[in-house]
N, C-alpha and C positions, 0 to 999 in steps of 0.2 A: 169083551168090551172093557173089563176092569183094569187089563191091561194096557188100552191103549187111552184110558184117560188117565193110568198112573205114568206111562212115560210121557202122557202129553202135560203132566202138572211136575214131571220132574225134566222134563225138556223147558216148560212155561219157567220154571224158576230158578234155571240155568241162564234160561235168557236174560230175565230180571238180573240175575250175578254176574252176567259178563254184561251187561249195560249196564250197569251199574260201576264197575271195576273200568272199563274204558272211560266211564262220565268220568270217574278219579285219575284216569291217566289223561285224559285229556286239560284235566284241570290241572295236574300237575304240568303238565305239558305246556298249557297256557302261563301258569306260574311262574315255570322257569323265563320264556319268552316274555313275559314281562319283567320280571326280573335282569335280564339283558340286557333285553331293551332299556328299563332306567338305566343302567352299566353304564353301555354303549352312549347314550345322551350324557349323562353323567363325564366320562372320557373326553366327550365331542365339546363339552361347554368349559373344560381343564383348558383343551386341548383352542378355544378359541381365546379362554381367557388369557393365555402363552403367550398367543400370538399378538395381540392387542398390548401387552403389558412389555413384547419386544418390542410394539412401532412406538410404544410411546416415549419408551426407552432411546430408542433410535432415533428419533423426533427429537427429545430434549440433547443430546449427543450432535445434533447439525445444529441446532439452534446456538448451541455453544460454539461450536465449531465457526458459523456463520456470525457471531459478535466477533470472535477472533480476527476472522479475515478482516472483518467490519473495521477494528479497532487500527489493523497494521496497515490498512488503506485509507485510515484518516489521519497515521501518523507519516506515512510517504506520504502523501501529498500536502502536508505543511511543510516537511522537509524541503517536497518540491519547489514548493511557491520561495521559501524561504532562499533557496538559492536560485530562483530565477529572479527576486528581488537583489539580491547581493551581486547578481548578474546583470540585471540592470543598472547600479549605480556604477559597477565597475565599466560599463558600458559608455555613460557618463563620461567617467574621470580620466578614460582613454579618448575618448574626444575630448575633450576641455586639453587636457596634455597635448594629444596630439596642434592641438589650435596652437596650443602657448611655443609649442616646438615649431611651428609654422613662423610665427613673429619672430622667433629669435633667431631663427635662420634668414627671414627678411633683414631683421637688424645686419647680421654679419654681413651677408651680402651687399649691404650696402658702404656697411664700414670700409669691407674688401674695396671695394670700387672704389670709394672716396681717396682710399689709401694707395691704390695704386699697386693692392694684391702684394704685399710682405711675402718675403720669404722666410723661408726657415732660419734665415741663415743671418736675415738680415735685423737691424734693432726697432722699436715699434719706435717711431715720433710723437707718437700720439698717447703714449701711455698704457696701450692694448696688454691688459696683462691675465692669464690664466690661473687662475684658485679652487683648482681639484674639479677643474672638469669646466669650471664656469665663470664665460669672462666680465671683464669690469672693469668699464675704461676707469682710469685714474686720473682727476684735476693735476693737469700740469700744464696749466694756462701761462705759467712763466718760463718755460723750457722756450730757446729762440728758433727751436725746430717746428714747431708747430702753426707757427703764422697768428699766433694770438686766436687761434679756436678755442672756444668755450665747451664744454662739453656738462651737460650735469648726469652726474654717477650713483646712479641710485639701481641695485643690482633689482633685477625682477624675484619676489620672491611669493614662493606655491605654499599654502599654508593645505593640509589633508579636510583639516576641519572645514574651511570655507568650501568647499568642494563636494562634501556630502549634503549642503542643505538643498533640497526638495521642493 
């Protein structure tokens, strides 16, 4: 009997040493795995702080981006308007011309008629004379070719400035 309560008290405090020695491995065990584990958290909250610190990045990068565009689409379309205004008045000033070309072609046409359609070849009676492009009868109410017609000669004249007011 002396033997089997001496291996049973040295079997007994075997046990007590190896649960004891696993209590410590397992606490190291746990240790480690906590230890990781903040690691891993740790890594994971870098690892979102990165990413957050790119969109904001990336964020501020279109915003700039998006003033840009901003800026070159409020400088075209002043441009725009600016030459659809200059297109307008040119618009304008080609009818107003066009009219005044209208008259003075009535005029001739009727000069022509009255005169009986001169040639080239032939001398004006009437004084019909051209000055770089633009004619302008000339008083010669005492020439005895004319039959004493009066004529008053006053040339038509286009001024740019009178033409732009609005």
């Amino acid at each position: 009997m002396a033997s089997p309560s001496g291996s049973g008290t040295t079997s007994g405090s075997s046990g007590l040493q190896n649960s004891g020695s696993e209590e410590d491995l397992m606490d190291q065990r746990k240790r480690k795995r906590m230890i990781s584990n903040r690691e891993s958290a740790r890594r994971s909250r870098m690892r979102k702080q990165k990413h957050l610190d790119d969109l904001m990045a990336q964020v501020a990068h279109l915003r700039k981006e998006n003033n840009q565009i901003i800026t070159t689409m409020n400088v075209t379309t002043q441009q725009y308007l600016n030459v659809e205004a200059e297109n307008s008045v040119l618009r304008a000033q080609v009818a107003e011309l066009s009219h005044r070309l209208q008259s003075l072609n009535q005029i001739i046409d009727f000069l022509n008629a009255n005169s009986g359609g001169l040639g080239a070849d032939q001398e004006d009676p009437y004084g019909f004379a051209d000055y770089g492009g633009v004619g302008f009868m000339i008083n010669n109410s005492w020439n005895s070719n004319n039959n004493n017609v009066f004529y008053f000669n006053q040339p038509l004249m286009a001024s740019a400035t009178n033409m732009l007011h609005y």
